[in-house]
Each structure stands twice: as structure tokens, then as C-alpha cells.
N, C-alpha and C positions, 0 to 999 in steps of 0.2 A: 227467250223471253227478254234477255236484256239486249239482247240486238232490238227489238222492238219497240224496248221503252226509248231507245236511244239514236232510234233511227232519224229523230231532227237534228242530232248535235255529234257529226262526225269526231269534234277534239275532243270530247268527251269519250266517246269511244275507245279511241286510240289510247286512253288514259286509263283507262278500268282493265282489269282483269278479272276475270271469276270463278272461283274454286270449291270442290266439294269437302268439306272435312268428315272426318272419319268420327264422327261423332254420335250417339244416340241422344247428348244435348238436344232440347227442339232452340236452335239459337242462327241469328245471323250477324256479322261484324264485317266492317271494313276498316282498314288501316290507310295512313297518309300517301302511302305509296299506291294507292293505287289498286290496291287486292280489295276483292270481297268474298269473303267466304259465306256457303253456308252449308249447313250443317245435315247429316242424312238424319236426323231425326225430327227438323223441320220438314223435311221432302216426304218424310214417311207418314207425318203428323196433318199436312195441307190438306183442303178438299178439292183445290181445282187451282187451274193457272193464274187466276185474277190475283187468290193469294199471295202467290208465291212473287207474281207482278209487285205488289204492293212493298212486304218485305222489301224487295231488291232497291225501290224506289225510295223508300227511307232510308237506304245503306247509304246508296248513291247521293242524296241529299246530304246526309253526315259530309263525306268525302269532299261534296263543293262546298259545303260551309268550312270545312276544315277541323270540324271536331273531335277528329279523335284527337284524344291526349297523348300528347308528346309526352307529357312525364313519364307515361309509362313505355312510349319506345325508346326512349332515352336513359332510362333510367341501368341503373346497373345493379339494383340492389332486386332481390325477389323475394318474398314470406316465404316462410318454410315451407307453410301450407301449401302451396300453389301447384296444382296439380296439373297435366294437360289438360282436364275437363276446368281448371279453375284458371288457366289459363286464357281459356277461351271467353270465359265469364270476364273476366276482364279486361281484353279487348273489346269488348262489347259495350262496356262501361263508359256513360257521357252523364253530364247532370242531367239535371232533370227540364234546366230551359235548352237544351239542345232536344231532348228527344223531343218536346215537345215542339221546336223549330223542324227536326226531321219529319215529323209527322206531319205537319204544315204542307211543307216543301215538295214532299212527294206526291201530294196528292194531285201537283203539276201535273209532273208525268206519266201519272196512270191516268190519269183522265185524256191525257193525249192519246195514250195507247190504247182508247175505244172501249175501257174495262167497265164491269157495272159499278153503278154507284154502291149499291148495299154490299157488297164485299170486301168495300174498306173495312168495315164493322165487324163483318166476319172473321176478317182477318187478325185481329185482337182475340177473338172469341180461342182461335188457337194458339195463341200464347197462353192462355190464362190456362188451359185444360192440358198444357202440353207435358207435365209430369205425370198424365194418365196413359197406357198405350194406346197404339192409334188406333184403338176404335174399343167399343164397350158393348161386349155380345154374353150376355150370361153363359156360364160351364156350367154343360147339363151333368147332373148327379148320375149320370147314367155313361159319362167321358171313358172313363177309363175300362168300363166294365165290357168283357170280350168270355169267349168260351171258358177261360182259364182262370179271370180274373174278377169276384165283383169286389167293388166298394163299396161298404154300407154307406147310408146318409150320416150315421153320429160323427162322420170325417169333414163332412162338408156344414158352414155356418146356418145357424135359421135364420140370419138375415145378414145382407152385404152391409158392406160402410158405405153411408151417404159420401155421398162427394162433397166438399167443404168451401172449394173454390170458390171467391167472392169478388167482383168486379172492385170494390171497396174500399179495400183493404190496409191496412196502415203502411204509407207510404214514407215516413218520416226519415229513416233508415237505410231505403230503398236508392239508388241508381236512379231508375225508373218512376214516371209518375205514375200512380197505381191506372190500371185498365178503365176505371168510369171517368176518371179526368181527360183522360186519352182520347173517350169516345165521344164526351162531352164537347170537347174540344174538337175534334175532328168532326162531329153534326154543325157547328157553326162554321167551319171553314169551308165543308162542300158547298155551302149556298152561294160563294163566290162562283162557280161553275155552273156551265148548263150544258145543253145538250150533250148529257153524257153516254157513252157508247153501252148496249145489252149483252156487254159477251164474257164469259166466265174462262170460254176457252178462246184463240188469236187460233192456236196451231189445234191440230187433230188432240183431239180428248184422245184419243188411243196412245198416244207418244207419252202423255202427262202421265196417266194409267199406267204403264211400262215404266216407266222411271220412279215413280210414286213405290212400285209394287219391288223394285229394283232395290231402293230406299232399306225399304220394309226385312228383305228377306238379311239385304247389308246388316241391319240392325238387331237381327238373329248373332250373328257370326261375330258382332260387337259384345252383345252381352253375353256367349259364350266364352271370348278374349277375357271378359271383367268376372268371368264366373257368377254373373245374377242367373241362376238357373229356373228359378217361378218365374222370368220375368221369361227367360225362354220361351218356356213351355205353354205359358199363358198366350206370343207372338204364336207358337207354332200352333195349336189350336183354332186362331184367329186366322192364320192363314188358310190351312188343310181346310176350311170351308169352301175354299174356291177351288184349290190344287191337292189335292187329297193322296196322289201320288208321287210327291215331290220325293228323291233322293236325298236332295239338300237336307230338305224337310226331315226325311226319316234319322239320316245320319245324325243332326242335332239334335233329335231328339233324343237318340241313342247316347251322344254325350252327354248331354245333361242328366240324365237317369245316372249316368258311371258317374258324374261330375257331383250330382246329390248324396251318392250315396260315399263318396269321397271325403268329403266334408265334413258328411254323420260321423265318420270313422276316423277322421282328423279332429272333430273338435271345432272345425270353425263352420259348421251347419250356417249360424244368425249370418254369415257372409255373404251366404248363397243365397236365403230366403226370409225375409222383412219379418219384423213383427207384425202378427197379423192387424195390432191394433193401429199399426203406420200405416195402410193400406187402402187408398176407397176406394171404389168401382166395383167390379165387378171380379178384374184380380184379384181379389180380396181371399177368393174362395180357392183359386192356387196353393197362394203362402199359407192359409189356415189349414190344409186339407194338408200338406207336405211339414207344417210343422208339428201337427197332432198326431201324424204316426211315430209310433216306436221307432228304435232304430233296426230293429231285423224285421219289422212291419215293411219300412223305407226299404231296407237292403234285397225283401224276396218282389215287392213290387218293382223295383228298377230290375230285378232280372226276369221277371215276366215280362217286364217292356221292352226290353233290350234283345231277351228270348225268340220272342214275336218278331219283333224288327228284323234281326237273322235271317228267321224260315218265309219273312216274306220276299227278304231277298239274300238268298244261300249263297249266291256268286261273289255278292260284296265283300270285299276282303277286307275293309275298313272295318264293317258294322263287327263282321266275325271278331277281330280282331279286342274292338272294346268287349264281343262277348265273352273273352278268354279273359279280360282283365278285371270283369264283371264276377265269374268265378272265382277267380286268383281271390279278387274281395273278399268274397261269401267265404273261402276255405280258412282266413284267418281271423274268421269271426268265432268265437269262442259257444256265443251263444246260438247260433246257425249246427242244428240236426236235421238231417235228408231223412230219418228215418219217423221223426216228428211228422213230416207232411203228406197229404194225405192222397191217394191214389185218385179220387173221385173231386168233383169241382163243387164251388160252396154253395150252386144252384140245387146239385143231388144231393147234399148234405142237409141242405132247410128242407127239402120235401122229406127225407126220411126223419126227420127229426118231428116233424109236423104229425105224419103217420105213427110216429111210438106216440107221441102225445097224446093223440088222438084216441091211440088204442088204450091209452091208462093202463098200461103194464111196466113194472120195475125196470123190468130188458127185453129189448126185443130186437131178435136178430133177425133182417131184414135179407129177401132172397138179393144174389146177384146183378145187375143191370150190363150186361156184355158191354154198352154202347156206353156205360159209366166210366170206364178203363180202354187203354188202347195198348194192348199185347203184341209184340210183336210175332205171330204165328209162326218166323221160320226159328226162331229159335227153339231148342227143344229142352223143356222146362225138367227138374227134377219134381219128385214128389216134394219136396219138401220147400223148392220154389212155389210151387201151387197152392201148397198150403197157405204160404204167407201173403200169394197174393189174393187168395180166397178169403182171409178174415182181416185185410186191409179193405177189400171191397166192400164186405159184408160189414159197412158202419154199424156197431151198438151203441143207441144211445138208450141210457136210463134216466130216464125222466119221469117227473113228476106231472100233474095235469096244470099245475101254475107256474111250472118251469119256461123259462126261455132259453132261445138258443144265445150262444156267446159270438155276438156279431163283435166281437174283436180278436175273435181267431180266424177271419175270415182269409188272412194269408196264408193259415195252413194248409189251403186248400186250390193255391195257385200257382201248384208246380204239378202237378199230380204228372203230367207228362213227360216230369225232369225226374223223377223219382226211379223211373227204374230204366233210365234211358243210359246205355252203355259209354255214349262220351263222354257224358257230363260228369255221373259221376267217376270217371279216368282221370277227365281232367282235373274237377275237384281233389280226389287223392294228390295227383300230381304235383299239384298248388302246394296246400297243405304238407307234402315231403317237404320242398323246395322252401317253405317258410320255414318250419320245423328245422331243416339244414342250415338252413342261415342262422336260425337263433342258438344253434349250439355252433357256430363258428365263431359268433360273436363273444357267445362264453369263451369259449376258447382263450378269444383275443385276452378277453377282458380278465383271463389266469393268470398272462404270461408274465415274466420278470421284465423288469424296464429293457434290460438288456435283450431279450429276447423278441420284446416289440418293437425295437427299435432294427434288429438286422430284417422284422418282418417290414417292417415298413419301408427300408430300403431296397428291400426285394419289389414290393407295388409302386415303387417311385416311378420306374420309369414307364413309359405308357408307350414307348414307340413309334411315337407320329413325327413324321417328318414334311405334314404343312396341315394350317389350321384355318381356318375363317376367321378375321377378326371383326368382330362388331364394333363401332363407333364406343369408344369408349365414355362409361359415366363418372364424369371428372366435376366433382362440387366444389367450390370453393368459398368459404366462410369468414365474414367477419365479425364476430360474438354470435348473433342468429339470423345475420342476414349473409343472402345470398349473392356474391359478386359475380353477376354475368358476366362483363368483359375479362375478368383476371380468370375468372374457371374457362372461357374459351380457349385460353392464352398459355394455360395449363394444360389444358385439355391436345392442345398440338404437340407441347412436349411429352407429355405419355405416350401419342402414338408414335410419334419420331423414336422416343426410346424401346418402343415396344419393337418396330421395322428393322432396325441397326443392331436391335442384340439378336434376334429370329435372324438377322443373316448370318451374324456373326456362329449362332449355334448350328447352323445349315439348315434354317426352317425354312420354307416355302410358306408365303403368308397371303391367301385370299384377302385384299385388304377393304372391305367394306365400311372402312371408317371413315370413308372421307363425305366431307359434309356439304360442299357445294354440289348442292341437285342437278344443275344444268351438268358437271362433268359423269352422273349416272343416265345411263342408259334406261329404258323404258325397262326392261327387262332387271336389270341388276335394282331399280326403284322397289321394285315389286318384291323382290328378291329381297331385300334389305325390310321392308316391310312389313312381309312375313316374319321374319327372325325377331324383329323387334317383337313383335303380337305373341312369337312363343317365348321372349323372354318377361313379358309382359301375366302371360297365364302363368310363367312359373314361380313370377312372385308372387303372385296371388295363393301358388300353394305351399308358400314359407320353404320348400324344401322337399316335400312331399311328394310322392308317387303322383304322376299325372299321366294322361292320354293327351297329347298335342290335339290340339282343335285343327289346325294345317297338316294334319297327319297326312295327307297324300302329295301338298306340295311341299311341306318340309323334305319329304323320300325323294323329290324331284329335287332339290336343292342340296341333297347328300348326295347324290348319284352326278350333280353335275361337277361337284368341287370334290371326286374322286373319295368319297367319304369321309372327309374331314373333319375333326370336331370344331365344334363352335370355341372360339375365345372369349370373353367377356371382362372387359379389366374395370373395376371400379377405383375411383380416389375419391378421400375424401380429406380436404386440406381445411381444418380449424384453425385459424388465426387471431389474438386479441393482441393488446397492446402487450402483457409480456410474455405471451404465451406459443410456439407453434406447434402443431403434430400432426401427420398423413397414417392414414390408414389408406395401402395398397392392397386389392384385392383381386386374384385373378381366378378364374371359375373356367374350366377344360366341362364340355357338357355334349352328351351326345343327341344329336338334332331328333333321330328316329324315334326314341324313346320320353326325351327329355330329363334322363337321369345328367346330374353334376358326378363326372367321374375324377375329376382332382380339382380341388381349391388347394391356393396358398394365399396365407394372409399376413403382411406388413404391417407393423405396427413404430412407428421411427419420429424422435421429438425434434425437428427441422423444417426449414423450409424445402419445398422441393425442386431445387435447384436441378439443372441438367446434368452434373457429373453425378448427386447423389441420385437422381431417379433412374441411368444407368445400371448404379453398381446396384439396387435392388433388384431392378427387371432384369438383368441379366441374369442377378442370385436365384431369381425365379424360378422363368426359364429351366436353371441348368438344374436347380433343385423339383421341380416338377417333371424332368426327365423327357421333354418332348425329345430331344434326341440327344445323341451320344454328342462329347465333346469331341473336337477333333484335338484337343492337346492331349 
């Protein structure tokens, strides 16, 4: 597309570059040098190529008018806030008489590239809606409900949130001039123009369609990275209308079910899923429906969906795998009883319930239904097996003739096939020892005399490894609360220099992936490093907490190449005022498989960090973390 907006202006060409970011931002930026990005959640958010023409055409305008602000590629200082996604927001950032010049300017070069007139228009239209997902299809009340599983309505809202978005809007504040000045402006500029070209698409709609779709499924894999898991679930929905059998598809969804119900059981639920009152569209009825359940409401429906996901595909080693860690959950959930739930599903349970009502008697014990339960016949039952599964079967309800049924037990009745199924519950006990074991070794710990914990702790000091991965070290550097870019790069070198020099000195073998210039990584080692960052990205998201890597099968690919190595991770962080300094050194030993941190050591030292003192820390590290034996 930007070969064709560009195809009259060869040096212009040879000027530009253009790149996708890994963003679900819907956003596009150029910088002075030459780059324009943009962003997969504009690509996922667009309707057709004219848009996406348009956008590019306004970047490129920026770039010859020369607008992006230097202050900020010059600057050295950053807010604290500044996130990569805020990062990006501010690149982006021009006043408000430039955009409104870019908007101008571009509309040159799309008219030259044969685009329709009325999809300049349109093109605004997806900015302004682009904090909604890309697209707005009602979740039928009827989604989630399957043989094992229903959902009553009182989970889902009696009415969505309007949508609020306003062409309008108070702009005063803003970067940008609000979207109606925009369009306003932009209707008197196209009359400069005539014979403008009818085409939405230049190249094949099928290629647009595939990358669009391409965009979309990235932007699953993004919000699983950031742990928005409604925001998942709501994408994956929206997709399985066209691909109903995607892998992709099923395994995220399988994450995000372990991922929700993670969160409930951590405490940081609101992280994963919006107030429902923040929410317009049609998403609306995700967040509300996932925040109104209980938490063993949440916890037996993510293992009904995870359950399911499995047995529809048994070979998967991934999905199995979240399903062992889906149990592991449920076993050290206090309030989770198997023998609470009920053998028969919530569809045979409303009809027998209807039928005692009906019949206006105290109790009524209702015959068998063979096809209600699924036994497995070669097993050979005791009596006293039969029994129990005979008046589990045999529902009694006593009810009254103005009685209702309790549709908010309706999870009692959504495992009924896990109930007397010999793995699960195996596994479950299993779990349940194995947590049970841990919390009385921790007692243990937590008996011993200082002297005692202290020859235990020398005992797990050393870990054995004799080479590690090092990731690109995160090296801040602070002056009162601003962020100095150049002097943290600058630091940032001597950390890894000191980390290289003592790792030989201790006989470590150091994969070294910290090095920052992209042109000397490989396509492969880019990808490679990428990845790593994404799971060290998900595992702050869960402060410390038990997680399932979202790259779980190319993380196993990336342990397997570098001989199974644990990941390195060295944090600094250097506060500086005028009479004050102090570093905090941090180094985090983490195994990639799992994502558990198996040794931190943490610095704390009032100095500058100078090269001999950053030495004699890293080395104390090292030797104190026990990657390997000394040689003196």
C-alpha cells in the first residue's frame, strides 16, 4: 500500500520505512528518521485498504512536513508513567495545527492512488470507535451452554452500555483536534480535487482479509501477554464465527479460563476483567457475566471449559497440560467439594424439579434416567457403589407449589462427568497431597532456629547450572522522578559487561541475548528474544504468582535449544538527587518451562555504580546464588 501511495516519488521512497508494532493500540506514528509504524490493532480495527491508504498518507505527510517533535527524540528525561503502550501515545503526539496540516497534505496522495473519496471519512470513523473491539456482534445468552454446562440469564445484563463515543468532543486538553473538526475540515479540502478514483481495494481484498484476520488473531496472543482475559474471550468468540475450529483459538481459550480463574484466586480478578460499568458495546456482557459469578462459580465453569477443550482434542499436550494445572487450582480451593456436585446435568435437574412441582408433593423421588449419568460399564461396581450412585441419580427435590428452582447452583451440575471419573479425581487427591506437603514444609521452615535456617539455606543455595540465558538487562536510572535515557543506557552497558566478566570468571557459560542492536540479531535469535520478553512481561502481570506461559510451546523450543538453561533477568535501579545516591541490584534465576523464579538475590548499596563497585556485587551475586562452584 505504501509502495502505491508512493510510486510518483522515488526519494521519498528510499526514505521511509515501514513497520508493524506489536501493539493492540488502534494507533499509527512516524518518526524523523524515517520509520512509520503501525500498529496491529489498527490493522485489526480497519474495514478495507483505502483506510489503511489514508492513515499511512497522513504519517508520511507528518515526516515531509517534519513534525514530529524532536523534543521528545532528544530528550533524555522520560515520566515515570510512560509505558510501551504510552510510549507509543507519544510518538504519535503533534499539536493540533500539524494534524490538522497532515490531514490536509495527505489527502494529496491518496487521491493520487485512485482511493474513494468517502473513505477518507470513514477513516476517522475508526479512530474514534477504536477502543471498542473490532467488531460488535451480541453474545447470545445461550454461548457458553453445552451438554454439561448451562448459564442462566440472571449472569448476563438486561441491557448492554450504549456506546458513548462522540465526534465532539472536548478537545482542549487533547494532542489531537477532536474527530468533527477533522471531518469538517477535511469536506472543504476534498473540493480542491476531482476525478477521484472508486476503489476501496488497489490489491486483491483477499490479501487485505488475511492480514486484517492475521492482525486480529496477533491481538488474541497480545491480550493474553497483558492478561485482559474478557477482552480474550470476547475476540475469541468473534472470531470462531468464521473459524470454529481454530487450535490457536481453542488453546487461548483454554488460557484465559486457567488465566480468570488465576486472578480470582490471586486477588487481582479487576486486572483481568473491567468494571462492567467501564464497558460499552456489546462486550459489555463478557465483563458482567465473568464478574457476577462467585469464585467456585468462575473456578467449576473454567474447568468445564477447559474440560471440554481437552476431550476435544486428547492428543494436545498443551491444552492437557493447562487441564492438570486447572485441577492443581480446584484442589487448593478450600471451598471446591466433588462430592457437592451432582452426577446428572442442570437441564435434567429443571425437569425433575418442574415434575415434583407439578406433582405438589413434600418429596418425590423420581425413577432413574440411564442416559442422565454416563457409567462406565467395564468397571465392576460394589454394592454399595450402586447405592450411591442410585440416589445421586435419583434427584429429590421437596418443593413447595410456589417454590423455585435455585438457578444459582447451576454449577453444581457441570461436572457431573468429572465426578466419578477415575483421573481427575487421582489427580485432584494428587494436587491437594502435594499442596498439603508444601504447606507443612513451609511450617517446618518457618519452626526452625535462625541457625538452622540458615545451614538450610546454604544447602538450596547452589542450583548447579553451569550457563544461563541472559536477557537484556532492566537498568533505570533516576533523577528525583525523572527518567534519564542516556545515563540508564550507559549503565545499562556496565551491568552487562559486569555480568559477562564475572559469569566467566565463575566458569558460566552465558547465552547472551542482551545485546541491543537489532541489525546484529538474527531473524531467529529476534523472535527468540521476543518471546522471552512476552513471558517476562506475563509474569509481571502476576506479581510472582503461579502462571502457565502463554508461549508454552515455544518457550519448550527455546529451553531445548539453549540445552535447558535458566533464564537470567538483572534489574537496576540507580536513584540519584543532589545529595543522595542508592542502587538497588536485582537478579531473578527463572525457569522458562514453567515460569517459576527459582533464586532471586537482592542489592541494596548507598553509591554510585561505578565499575569496580558493580563488579564486586555481581560477582557476590553470582557466587552467592551458587550458579556454580568456585574454582578457588
Amino acid at each position: 500500500v505504501a509502495n502505491n501511495l508512493l510510486s510518483g516519488n522515488n526519494q521519498l521512497k528510499k526514505d521511509l520505512q515501514f513497520f508493524v508494532l506489536k501493539s493492540n493500540l488502534t494507533n499509527a506514528l512516524s518518526t524523523d528518521q524515517g520509520v512509520i509504524f503501525v500498529t496491529l490493532g489498527l490493522l485489526a480495527q480497519i474495514e478495507n485498504e483505502a483506510q489503511l491508504a489514508y492513515v499511512l498518507s497522513h504519517e508520511i505527510a507528518h515526516f515531509q512536513e517534519k513534525h514530529v517533535e524532536k523534543s521528545y527524540n532528544n530528550s533524555q528525561n522520560l515520566r515515570r508513567e510512560s509505558s510501551y503502550d504510552a510510549r507509543i501515545r507519544s510518538l504519535s503526539n503533534h499539536s493540533k495545527e500539524s494534524e490538522l496540516e497532515a490531514d490536509k497534505l495527505g489527502i494529496k496522495l491518496y487521491h493520487e492512488a485512485g482511493y474513494k473519496k468517502s473513505e477518507l471519512l470513514s477513516a476517522f470513523d475508526v479512530l474514534m470507535y477504536s477502543y471498542l473491539p473490532f467488531d460488535e456482534v451480541e453474545l447470545p445468552k445461550t454461548y457458553f451452554n453445552s451438554e454439561n454446562l448451562f448459564v442462566p440469564e440472571i449472569y448476563f445484563p438486561e441491557k448492554i452500555n450504549p456506546i458513548l463515543a462522540e465526534e465532539d468532543y472536548d478537545d482542549e486538553k487533547s494532542t489531537h483536534p477532536n474527530i468533527q473538526k477533522r471531518k469538517t475540515a477535511i469536506r472543504e479540502h476534498i473540493k480542491a480535487y476531482e476525478d477521484w478514483g472508486n476503489k476501496d481495494f488497489v490489491f486483491e481484498k483477499s490479501e487485505f482479509e488475511k492480514v486484517r484476520k492475521l492482525a486480529r488473531y496477533e491481538g488474541v496472543h497480545r491480550d493474553l501477554i497483558d492478561c485482559r482475559y474478557a477482552d480474550v474471550l470476547y475476540s475469541i468468540f468473534l472470531l470462531e464465527r468464521e473459524e470454529s475450529n481454530s487450535r490457536f483459538l481453542d488453546k487461548s481459550k483454554a488460557k484465559a479460563w486457567l488465566g480468570l480463574a488465576t486472578f480470582k484466586e490471586n486477588g487481582t480478578f479487576s486486572d483481568a476483567v473491567s468494571s462492567p460499568s467501564n464497558v460499552e458495546g456489546e462486550s459489555h456482557a463478557m465483563h458482567f457475566m465473568l464478574r457476577k459469578f462467585t469464585k467456585l462459580q468462575l473456578f467449576t465453569v473454567a474447568m468445564r471449559q477447559i474440560e471440554d477443550l481437552a476431550k476435544r482434542r486428547p492428543a494436545d499436550a498443551e491444552i492437557r497440560r493447562i487441564r492438570d494445572k486447572m485441577i492443581a487450582l480446584l484442589s487448593t480451593n478450600s471451598s471446591f467439594k466433588l462430592e457437592k456436585y451432582r452426577r446428572i446435568n442442570y437441564e435434567t435437574a429443571i425437569e425433575r424439579f418442574e415434575r415434583s412441582k407439578a406433582s405438589n408433593k413434600d418429596s418425590v423421588p423420581l425413577e432413574s434416567d440411564s442416559m442422565d449419568v454416563q457409567i462406565d460399564t467395564n468397571v465392576v461396581l460394589s454394592k454399595y457403589d450402586k447405592i450411591k450412585i442410585k440416589r445421586e441419580t435419583e434427584e429429590v427435590f421437596e418443593v413447595t407449589e410456589d417454590e423455585e428452582f435455585d438457578v444459582e447452583s447451576f454449577y453444581l451440575y457441570a461436572l457431573g462427568d468429572l465426578v466419578g471419573d477415575d483421573d481427575f479425581t487421582q489427580l485432584l487427591k494428587q494436587f491437594k497431597d502435594e499442596a498439603e506437603e508444601k504447606d507443612r514444609a513451609e511450617n517446618e521452615r518457618r519452626n526452625l532456629t535462625r541457625q538452622e535456617r540458615r545451614v538450610l539455606e546454604k544447602k538450596e543455595q547452589y542450583l548447579g547450572l553451569t550457563e544461563v540465558i541472559m536477557m537484556k538487562p532492566l537498568v533505570v536510572q533516576w533523577y528525583y522522578d525523572e527518567i534519564q535515557i542516556k545515563e540508564s543506557a550507559e549503565l545499562e552497558v556496565l551491568v552487562r559487561e559486569a555480568v559477562l566478566s564475572n559469569a566467566q570468571k565463575k566458569g558460566i557459560s552465558v547465552h547472551d541475548l542482551a545485546n541491543s542492536q537489532l541489525n546484529a540479531l538474527t531473524t531467529e535469535q529476534y523472535n527468540r528474544q521476543a518471546t522471552l520478553v512476552d513471558f517476562l512481561r506475563q509474569k509481571s502481570a502476576y506479581e510472582g504468582e503461579d502462571m502457565f506461559p502463554v508461549d508454552y510451546e515455544e518457550l519448550k523450543e527455546i529451553d531445548k535449544s539453549y540445552n535447558n538453561s535458566k533464564l537470567m533477568f538483572v534489574l537496576t535501579n540507580f536513584k540519584k538527587t543532589a545529595a543522595t545516591r542508592s542502587v538497588n541490584l536485582v537478579f531473578l534465576i527463572m525457569d522458562i518451562e514453567n515460569g517459576e523464579v527459582e533464586k532471586e538475590y537482592n542489592y541494596y548499596f548507598r553509591s554510585s555504580p561505578k565499575k569496580n563497585v558493580l563488579n564486586m556485587y555481581v560477582y557476590d551475586a553470582l557466587n552467592s546464588m551458587g550458579l556454580a562452584k568456585s574454582k578457588n
